[in-house]
Every structure is written in structure tokens, then in C-alpha cells.
C-alpha positions as CSV (number, residue, x, y, z in Angstrom):
1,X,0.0,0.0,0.0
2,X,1.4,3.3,-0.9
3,X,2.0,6.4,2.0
4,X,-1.4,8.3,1.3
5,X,-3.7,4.9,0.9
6,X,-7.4,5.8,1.0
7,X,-9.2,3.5,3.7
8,X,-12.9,2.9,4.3
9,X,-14.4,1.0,7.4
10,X,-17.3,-0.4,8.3
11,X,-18.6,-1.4,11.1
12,X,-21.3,-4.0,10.2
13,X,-24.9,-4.5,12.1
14,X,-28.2,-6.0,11.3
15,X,-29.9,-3.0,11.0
16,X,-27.2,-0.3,9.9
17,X,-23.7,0.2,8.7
18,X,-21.5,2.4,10.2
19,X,-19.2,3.8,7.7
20,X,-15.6,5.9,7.8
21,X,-12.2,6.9,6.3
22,X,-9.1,7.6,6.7
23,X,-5.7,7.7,5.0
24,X,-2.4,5.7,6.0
25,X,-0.6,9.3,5.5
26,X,-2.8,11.5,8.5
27,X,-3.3,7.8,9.9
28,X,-6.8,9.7,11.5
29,X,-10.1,7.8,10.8
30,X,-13.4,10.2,10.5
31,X,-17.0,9.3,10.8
32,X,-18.3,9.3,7.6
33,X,-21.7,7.9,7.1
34,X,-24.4,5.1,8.0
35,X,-25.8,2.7,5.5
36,X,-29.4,1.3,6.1
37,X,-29.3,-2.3,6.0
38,X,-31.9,-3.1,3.8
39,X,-31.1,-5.5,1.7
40,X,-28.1,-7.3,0.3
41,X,-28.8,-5.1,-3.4
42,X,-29.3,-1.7,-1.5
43,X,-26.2,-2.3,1.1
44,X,-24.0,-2.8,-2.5
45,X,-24.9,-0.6,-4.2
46,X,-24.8,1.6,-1.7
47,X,-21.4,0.3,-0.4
48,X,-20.5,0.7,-4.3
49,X,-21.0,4.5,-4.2
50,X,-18.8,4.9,-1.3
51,X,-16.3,3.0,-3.4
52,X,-16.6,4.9,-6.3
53,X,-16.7,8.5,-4.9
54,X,-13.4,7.4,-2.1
55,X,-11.4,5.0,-4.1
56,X,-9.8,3.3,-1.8
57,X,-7.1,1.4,-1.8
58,X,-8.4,-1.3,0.9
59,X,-10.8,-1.8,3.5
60,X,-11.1,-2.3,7.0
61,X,-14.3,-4.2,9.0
62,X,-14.9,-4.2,12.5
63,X,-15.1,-8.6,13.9
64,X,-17.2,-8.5,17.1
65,X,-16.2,-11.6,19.6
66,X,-17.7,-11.6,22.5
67,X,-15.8,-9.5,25.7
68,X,-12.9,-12.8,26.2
69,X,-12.5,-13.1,21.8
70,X,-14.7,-16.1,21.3
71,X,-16.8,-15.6,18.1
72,X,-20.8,-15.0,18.4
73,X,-23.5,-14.5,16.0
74,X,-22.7,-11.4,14.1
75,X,-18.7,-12.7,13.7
76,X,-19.6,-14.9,11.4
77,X,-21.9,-12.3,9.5
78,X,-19.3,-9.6,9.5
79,X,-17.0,-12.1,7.8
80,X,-19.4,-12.9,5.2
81,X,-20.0,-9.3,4.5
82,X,-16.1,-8.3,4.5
83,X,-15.5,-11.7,1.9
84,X,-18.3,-10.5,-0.1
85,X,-16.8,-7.4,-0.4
86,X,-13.7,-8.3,-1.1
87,X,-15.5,-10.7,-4.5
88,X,-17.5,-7.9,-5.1
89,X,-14.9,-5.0,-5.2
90,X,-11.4,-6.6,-5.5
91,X,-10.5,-4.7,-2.4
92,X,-8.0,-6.2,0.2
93,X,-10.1,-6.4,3.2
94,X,-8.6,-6.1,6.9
95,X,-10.3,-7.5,9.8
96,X,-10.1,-5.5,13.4
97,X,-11.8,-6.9,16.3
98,X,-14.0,-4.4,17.5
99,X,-15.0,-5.6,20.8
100,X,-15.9,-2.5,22.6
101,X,-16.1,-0.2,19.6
102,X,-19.4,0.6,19.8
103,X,-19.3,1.3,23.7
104,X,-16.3,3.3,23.2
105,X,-18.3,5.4,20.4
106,X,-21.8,5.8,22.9
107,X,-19.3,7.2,25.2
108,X,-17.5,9.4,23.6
109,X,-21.1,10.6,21.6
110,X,-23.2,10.0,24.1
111,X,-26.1,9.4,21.7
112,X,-27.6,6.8,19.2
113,X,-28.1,8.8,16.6
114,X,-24.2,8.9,14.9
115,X,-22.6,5.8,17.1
116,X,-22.4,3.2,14.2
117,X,-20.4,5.6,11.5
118,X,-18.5,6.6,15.3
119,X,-17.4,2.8,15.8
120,X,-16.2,2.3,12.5
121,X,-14.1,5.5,12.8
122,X,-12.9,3.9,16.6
123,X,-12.2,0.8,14.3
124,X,-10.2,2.3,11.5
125,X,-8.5,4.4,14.2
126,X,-7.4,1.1,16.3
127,X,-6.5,-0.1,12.9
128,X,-4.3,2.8,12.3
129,X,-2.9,2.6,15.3
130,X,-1.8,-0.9,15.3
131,X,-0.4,-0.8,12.1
């Protein structure tokens, strides 16, 4: 990946998609929007207009495990989502767990209305910073 790569996360839920970028030159994740999960059509095409209008170079999806890292119901369907967009895109695709990213983001916001775009920033941020 070059100095300035262009990075989007998401942070994948039932219901919504918290979305955010960054570059690997500032290394400093922002919120940047929340997809509706509607459908498997909407989310891509949605997630497809991210992809188009960013261009990134790779993405980055939040893995929740439960609080001591064993997998639970939604692992399993943030995997899927980050392999499909992986076939879908031809994007690298990075996994961070994400165990308390959507606490951290409700604390830090304090309110529902913003906290899934807010975890993926707190999980392209840990990304970031582990990296």
C-alpha cells in the first residue's frame, strides 16, 4: 500500500452500517456515514458508491467476539459481509476486532443517533494505530 492509501471501514450491524475513512498518510479515521441495511442489493450498491466517490485502496471491517474473543452470531456475518466485499470489489479487506467499539463510540457521543459511523471511525482508528 502506498504512504497516502485511502481507507474505508465499516462497522457491520443487522440494521445499519456504520461507515468511515481515513488515510495511512494522516493515519486519523473520521465518521463518515451510515448505510441502512436493507437489503443485500441496497447495502452494494450503496457500499458501491462509497467505493466509487473514495477509491480506496483497501478496507477495514470491524469482527465483534464476545468480551474474552470467542466468536458469536454477528462474527460470522461480518466475515461474510467483509469476503463479499472483497468478491464484489477486488479490495483487500482487513479485519479489526472491535470488541468494545461501539461502547467506546456511545461514550464518547453520548447518543444513538451517529454511534455506528463513530465505531467504525474507533475501528479504522485502532487499525491505524496498530499498524
Amino acid at each position: 500500500m502506498s504512504d497516502a492509501a485511502t481507507l474505508l471501514a465499516f462497522d457491520y450491524g443487522e440494521k445499519r452500517i456504520g461507515v468511515a475513512v481515513g488515510n495511512t498518510l494522516l493515519r486519523q479515521a473520521r465518521a463518515l456515514t451510515i448505510i441502512a441495511n436493507r437489503n443485500r442489493e441496497y447495502r452494494f450498491e450503496t457500499v458501491g458508491k462509497l467505493i466509487g466517490e473514495w477509491r480506496p485502496d483497501a478496507l477495514v471491517v470491524g469482527l465483534p467476539c464476545h468480551p474474552d474473543g470467542t466468536p458469536h452470531a454477528m462474527t460470522q456475518q461480518a466475515k461474510r459481509f467483509g469476503n463479499q466485499l472483497n468478491g464484489r470489489f477486488s479490495l483487500p479487506v482487513t479485519w479489526v476486532d472491535e470488541r468494545y467499539s461501539s461502547v467506546a463510540a456511545a461514550a464518547e457521543l453520548g447518543r444513538d443517533d451517529a454511534i455506528d459511523a463513530e465505531a467504525a471511525r474507533i475501528i479504522l482508528q485502532q487499525y491505524f494505530d496498530e499498524t
